[in-house]
C-alpha positions in Angstrom: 115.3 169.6 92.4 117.2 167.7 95.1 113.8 165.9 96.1 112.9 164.9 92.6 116.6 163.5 92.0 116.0 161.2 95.3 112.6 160.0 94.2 113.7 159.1 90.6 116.6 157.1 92.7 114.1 155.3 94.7 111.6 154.4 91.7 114.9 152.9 89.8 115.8 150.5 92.9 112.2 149.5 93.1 112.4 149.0 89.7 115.7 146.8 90.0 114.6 145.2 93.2 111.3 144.3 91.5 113.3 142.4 88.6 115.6 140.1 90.3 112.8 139.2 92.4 111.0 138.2 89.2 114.1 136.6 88.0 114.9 134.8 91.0 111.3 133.2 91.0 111.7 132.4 87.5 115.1 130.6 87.4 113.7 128.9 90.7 110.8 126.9 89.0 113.2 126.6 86.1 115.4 124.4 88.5 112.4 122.4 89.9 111.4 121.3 86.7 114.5 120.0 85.7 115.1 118.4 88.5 111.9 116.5 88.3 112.0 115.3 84.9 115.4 113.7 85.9 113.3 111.6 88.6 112.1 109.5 85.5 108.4 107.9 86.0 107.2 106.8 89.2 104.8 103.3 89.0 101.2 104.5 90.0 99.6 104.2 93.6 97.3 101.6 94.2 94.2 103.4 96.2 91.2 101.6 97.2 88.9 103.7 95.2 90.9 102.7 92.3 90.3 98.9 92.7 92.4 96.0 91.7 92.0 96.8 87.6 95.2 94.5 86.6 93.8 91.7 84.5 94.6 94.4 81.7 94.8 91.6 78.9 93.5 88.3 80.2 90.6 87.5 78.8 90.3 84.2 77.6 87.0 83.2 76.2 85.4 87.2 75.8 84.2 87.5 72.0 86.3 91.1 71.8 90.0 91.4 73.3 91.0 94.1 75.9 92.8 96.8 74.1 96.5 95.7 75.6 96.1 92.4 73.3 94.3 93.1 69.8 93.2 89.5 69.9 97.3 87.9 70.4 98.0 85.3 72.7 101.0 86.2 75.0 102.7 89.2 76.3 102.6 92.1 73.9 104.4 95.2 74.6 102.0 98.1 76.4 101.9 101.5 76.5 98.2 103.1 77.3 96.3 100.4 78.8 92.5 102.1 77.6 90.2 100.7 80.1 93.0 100.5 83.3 93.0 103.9 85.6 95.9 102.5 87.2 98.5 102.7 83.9 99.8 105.6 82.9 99.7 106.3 79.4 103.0 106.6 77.4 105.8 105.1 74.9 104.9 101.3 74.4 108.5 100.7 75.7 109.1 101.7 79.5 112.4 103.6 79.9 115.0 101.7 81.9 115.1 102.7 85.4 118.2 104.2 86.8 119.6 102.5 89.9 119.9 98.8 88.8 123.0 97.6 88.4 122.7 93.9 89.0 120.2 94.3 86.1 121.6 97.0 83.9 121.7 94.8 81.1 118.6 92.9 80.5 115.7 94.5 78.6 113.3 96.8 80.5 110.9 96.5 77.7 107.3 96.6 79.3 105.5 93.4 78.1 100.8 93.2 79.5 100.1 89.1 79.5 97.3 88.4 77.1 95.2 85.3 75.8 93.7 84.4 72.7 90.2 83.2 72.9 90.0 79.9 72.9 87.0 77.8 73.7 87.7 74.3 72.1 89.2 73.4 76.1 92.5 73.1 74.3 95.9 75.1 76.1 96.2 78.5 74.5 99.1 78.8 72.3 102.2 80.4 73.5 105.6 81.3 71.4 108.4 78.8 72.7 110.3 81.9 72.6 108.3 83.9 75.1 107.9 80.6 77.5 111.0 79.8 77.1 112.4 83.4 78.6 109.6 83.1 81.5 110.8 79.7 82.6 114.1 80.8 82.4 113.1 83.4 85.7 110.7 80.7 87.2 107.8 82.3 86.1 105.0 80.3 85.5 101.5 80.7 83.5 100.1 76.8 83.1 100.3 73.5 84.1 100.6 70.3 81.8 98.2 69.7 79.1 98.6 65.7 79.8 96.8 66.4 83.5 93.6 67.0 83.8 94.0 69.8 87.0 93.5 73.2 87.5 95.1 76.1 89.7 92.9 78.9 91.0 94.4 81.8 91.9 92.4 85.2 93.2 93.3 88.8 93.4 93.0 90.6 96.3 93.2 94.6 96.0 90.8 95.3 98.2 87.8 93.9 100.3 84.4 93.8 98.6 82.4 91.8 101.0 82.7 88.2 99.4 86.3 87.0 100.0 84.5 85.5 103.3 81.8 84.2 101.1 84.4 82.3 98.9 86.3 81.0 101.4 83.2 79.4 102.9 82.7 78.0 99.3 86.2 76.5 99.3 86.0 74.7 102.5 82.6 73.3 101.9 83.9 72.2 98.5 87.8 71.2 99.9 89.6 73.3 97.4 92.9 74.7 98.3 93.6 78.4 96.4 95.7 80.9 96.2 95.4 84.7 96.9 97.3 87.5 95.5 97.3 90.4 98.5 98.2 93.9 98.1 99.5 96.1 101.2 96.5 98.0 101.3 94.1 94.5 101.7 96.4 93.2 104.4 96.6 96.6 106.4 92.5 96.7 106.1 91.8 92.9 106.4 94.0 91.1 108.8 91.5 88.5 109.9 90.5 87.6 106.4 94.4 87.3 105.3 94.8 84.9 108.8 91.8 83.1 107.8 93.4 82.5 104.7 96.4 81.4 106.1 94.7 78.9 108.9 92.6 77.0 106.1 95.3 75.7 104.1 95.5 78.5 101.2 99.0 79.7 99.4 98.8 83.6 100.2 101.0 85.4 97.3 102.4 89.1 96.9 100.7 91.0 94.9 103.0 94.3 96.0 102.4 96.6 98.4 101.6 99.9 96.0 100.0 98.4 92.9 102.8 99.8 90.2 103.7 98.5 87.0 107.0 96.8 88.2 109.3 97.9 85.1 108.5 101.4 85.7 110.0 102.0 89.1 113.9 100.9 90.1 115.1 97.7 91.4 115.2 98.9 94.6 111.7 100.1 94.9 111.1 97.0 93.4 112.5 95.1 97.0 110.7 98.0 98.4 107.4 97.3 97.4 107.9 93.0 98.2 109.5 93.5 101.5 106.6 95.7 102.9 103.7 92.7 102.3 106.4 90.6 103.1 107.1 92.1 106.7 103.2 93.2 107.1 102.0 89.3 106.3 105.1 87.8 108.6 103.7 90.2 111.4 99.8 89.4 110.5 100.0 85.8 110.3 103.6 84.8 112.0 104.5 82.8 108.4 107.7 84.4 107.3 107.7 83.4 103.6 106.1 84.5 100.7 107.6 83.2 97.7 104.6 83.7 95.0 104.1 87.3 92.9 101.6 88.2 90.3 102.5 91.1 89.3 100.2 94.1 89.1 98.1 94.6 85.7 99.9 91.4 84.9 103.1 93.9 83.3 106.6 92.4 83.2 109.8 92.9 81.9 112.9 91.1 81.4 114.7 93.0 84.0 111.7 92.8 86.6 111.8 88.8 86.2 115.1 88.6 86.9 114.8 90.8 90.2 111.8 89.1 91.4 113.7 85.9 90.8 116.4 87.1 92.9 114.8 88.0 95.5 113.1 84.4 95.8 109.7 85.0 94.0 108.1 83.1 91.4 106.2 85.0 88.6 102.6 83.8 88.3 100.7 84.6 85.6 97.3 82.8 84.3 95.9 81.1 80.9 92.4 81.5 82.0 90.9 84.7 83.1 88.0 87.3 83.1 87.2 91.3 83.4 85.5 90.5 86.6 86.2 93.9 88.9 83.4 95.1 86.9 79.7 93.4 87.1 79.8 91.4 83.8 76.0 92.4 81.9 75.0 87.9 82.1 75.8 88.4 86.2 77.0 85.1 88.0 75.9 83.1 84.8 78.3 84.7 82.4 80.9 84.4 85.2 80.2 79.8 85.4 80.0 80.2 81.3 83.1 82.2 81.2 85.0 79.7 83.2 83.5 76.4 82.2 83.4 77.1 78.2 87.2 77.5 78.7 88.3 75.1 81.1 92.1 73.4 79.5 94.3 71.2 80.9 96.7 72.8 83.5 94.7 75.5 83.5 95.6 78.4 86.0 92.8 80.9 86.8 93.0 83.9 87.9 89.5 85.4 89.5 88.7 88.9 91.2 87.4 88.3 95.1 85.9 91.5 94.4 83.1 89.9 92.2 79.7 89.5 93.3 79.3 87.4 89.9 82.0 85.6 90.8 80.8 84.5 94.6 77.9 83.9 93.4 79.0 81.0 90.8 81.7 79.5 92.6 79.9 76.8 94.3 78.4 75.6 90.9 82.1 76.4 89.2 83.7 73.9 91.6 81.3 70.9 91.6 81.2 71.1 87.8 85.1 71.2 87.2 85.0 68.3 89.5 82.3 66.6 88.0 84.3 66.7 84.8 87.4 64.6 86.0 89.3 68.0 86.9 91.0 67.8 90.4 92.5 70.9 91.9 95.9 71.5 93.1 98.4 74.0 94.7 101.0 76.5 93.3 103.5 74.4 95.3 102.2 71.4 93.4 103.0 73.2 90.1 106.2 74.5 91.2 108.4 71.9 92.4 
């Protein structure tokens, strides 16, 4: 009896022991996730696999608009991006970070940059209202429609095997650019990024993770300039960079005025194609692309990524200037 009255005693702490383990475990993952959904949203990694997929609304001159758009010219606020692996998909209105007070009170709502079509080689249309709040941060998106001169401006995520190809075609042809660089292309591609640099081109930040700015805190926001900024100074010994286009061309209020602060200029574009994918009409649909929508002040904005791309530029660049279009600098247009 005595035997049977200890082993009933041990099956009940078993028992006992067995359910606060349980419980323990339980309230323990209970904790984690709370914890984690009061991190808020982290802006997406930029990988090399991924590519450079942030032109998600620019398309001026393609017969259908990217999904960001619906066919409007401007900024239009974004949500899903269908057709960019880098966005994550959500509310259409970014929640506002925690952790910026100089900017606590400007509007974090997330804003894609977007064209209308327009092949009549007339400026696309913007709202006063929406160029009025980008030149308010020194942002810019196009020159003057009374100058016949263009800006060209590439994107550099990654290396493809033609940036060297381009800037052959850019010397040959004595056209100055700019290049948007990402921390992953300047870690991998040094000696292009120098090359860049020793040729005469403007060479712009273009972030070192690839997130959608208003998604991550002001701070990570310095974070992300201040790492291409340091990696380019020690790369290239030039110790300013004072040129951003922001990844998947996404904005807000808030993440123009931090920028702004910390010395950068917004670029944007008014001309642009979906060329970090081969287009179907190859390096042909690439020249028509440009040159059936070729404005006044018009600043470009081109993938080095592009085989189509590479491929045209020569032809691209002694047409534009066989039309009475000369080419100048970012530092021309902002003065």
């Amino acid at each position: 009896m005595r035997d049977w009255v200890k082993g009933l005693m041990s099956r009940k702490v078993y028992m006992v022991a067995l359910v606060l383990l349980v419980l323990g475990v339980s309230g323990y993952f209970m904790k984690s996730q709370l914890v984690n959904a009061g991190r808020g949203v982290a802006g997406p990694s930029y990988s090399e696999m991924s590519m450079d997929n942030n032109q998600t609304g620019a398309v001026p001159g393609s017969t259908t608009a990217p999904p960001e758009t619906n066919g409007a010219s401007g900024p239009k606020n974004s949500g899903s991006s269908v057709g960019d692996p880098e966005v994550i998909s959500g509310a259409s209105v970014a929640e506002k970070p925690s952790g910026a007070p100089a900017s606590s009170q400007l509007s974090n709502a997330k804003h894609g940059w977007g064209m209308k079509r327009n092949s009549s080689h007339l400026q696309p249309e913007m709202p006063v209202s929406i160029s009025a709040g980008l030149s308010k941060y020194g942002a810019y998106w196009i020159g003057s429609p009374n100058e016949k001169a263009v800006y060209l401006t590439f994107d550099n995520g990654y290396e493809n095997g033609y940036t060297a190809g381009i800037l052959d075609t850019l010397k040959a042809n004595n056209v100055k650019a700019a290049f948007f660089i990402t921390g992953h292309y300047l870690d991998t591609q040094p000696e292009l990024v120098k090359r860049m640099v020793s040729e005469g081109h403007i060479v712009g930040n273009h972030t070192d993770t690839h997130p959608s700015l208003p998604d991550i805190t002001d701070e990570q926001i310095k974070k992300e300039l201040q790492t291409v900024e340091r990696g380019f100074e020690k790369t290239t010994g030039v110790k300013t960079m004072k040129y951003l286009r922001p990844p998947k061309g996404e904005y807000s209020e808030r993440t123009l005025a931090v920028t702004r602060e910390l010395g950068y200029h917004n670029i944007f574009w008014s001309l642009a194609l979906v060329d970090w994918v081969p287009m179907p009409g190859g390096p042909e649909e690439a020249y028509q692309s440009v040159m059936d929508n070729l404005h006044n002040g018009a600043l470009i904005l081109l993938h080095t990524v592009s085989k189509d791309d590479a491929m045209a530029m020569d032809r691209i660049l002694k047409d534009m200037k066989a039309q009475g279009y000369t080419f100048k600098t970012l530092d021309d247009l902002v003065k």
